[in-house]
C-alpha positions in Angstrom: 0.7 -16.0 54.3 2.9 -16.8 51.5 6.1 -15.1 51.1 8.0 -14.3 47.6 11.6 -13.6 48.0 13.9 -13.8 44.9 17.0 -13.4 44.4 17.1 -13.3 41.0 14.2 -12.6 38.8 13.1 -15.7 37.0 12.1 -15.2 33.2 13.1 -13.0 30.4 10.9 -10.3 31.9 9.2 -7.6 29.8 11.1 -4.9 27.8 10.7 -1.5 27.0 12.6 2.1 26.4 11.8 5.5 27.1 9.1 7.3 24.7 11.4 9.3 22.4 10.4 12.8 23.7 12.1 11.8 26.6 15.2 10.4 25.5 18.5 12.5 25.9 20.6 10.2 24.7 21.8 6.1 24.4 19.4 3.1 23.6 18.6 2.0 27.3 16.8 -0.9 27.3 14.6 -1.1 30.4 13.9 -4.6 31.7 11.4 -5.4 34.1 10.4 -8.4 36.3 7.0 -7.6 38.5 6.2 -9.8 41.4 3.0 -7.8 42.8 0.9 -5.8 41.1 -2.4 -5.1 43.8 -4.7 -2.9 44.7 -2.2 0.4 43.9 1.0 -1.5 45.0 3.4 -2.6 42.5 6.9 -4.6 43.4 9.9 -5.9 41.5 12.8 -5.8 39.9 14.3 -3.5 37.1 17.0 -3.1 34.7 18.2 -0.3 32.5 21.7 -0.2 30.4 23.1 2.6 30.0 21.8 6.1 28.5 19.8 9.5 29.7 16.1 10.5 29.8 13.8 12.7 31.1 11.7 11.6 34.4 8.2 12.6 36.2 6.8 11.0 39.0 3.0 11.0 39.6 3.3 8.3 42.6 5.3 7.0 45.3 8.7 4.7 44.6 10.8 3.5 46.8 13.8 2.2 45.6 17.4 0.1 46.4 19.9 -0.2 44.0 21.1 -3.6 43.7 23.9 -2.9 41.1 25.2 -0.6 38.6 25.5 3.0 38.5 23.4 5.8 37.7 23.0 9.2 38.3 19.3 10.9 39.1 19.0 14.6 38.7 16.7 16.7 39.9 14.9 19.8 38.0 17.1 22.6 40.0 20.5 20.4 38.5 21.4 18.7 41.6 22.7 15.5 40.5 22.9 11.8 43.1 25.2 9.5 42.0 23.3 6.0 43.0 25.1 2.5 43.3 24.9 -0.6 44.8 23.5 -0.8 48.2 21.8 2.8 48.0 18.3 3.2 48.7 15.9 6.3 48.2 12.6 7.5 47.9 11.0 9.0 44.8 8.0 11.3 45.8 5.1 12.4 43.4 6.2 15.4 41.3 9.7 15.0 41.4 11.0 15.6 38.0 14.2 15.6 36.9 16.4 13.2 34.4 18.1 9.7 35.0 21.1 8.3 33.3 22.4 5.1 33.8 26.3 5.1 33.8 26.5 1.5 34.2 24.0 -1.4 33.4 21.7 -1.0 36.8 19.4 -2.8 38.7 16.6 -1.9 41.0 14.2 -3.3 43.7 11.4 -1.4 44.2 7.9 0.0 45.7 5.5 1.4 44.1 2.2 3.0 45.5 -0.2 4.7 43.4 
């Protein structure tokens, strides 16, 4: 058995931002670092700095914050104000919006 546990993510890691239709507002840039990507589980480590957009879950995602601050909203307008240290779980069909207050990073758990 082989275990993988970084602390930081090594590498530039791929880039991306939100497709424009879901854009609110900013330039995030979203940065991600994948350690596992198998049979319907995906694992690692991403970044977004700050702006708003529009959110849909088809799958499973668990999540910890491990800095920053962001704020998730859900589609009746109830808003969670995530930081450092908390840790939720992101079920298929939630819907909703996230905005990222301040440069955050994320482990997570994704299951298809």
């Amino acid at each position: 058995m082989t275990l993988y546990c970084p602390v930081t993510p090594a590498g530039p890691g791929e880039t991306d931002r939100p497709a424009p239709d879901r854009l609110i507002s900013g330039d995030p840039v979203f940065t991600t670092w994948n350690l596992e990507e198998r049979d319907g589980l995906y694992c690692g480590i991403w970044q977004s700095t700050p702006g708003a957009w529009r959110i849909e879950y088809d799958e499973w995602e668990y999540c910890r914050i491990l800095s920053g601050h962001s704020v998730i909203t859900d589609a009746d307008g109830v808003a969670h104000r995530v930081r450092a240290g908390d840790s939720f779980v992101l079920r298929p069909g939630f819907s909703g919006t996230w905005e990222v207050i301040e440069t955050t990073r994320k482990d997570y758990v994704i299951r298809l």
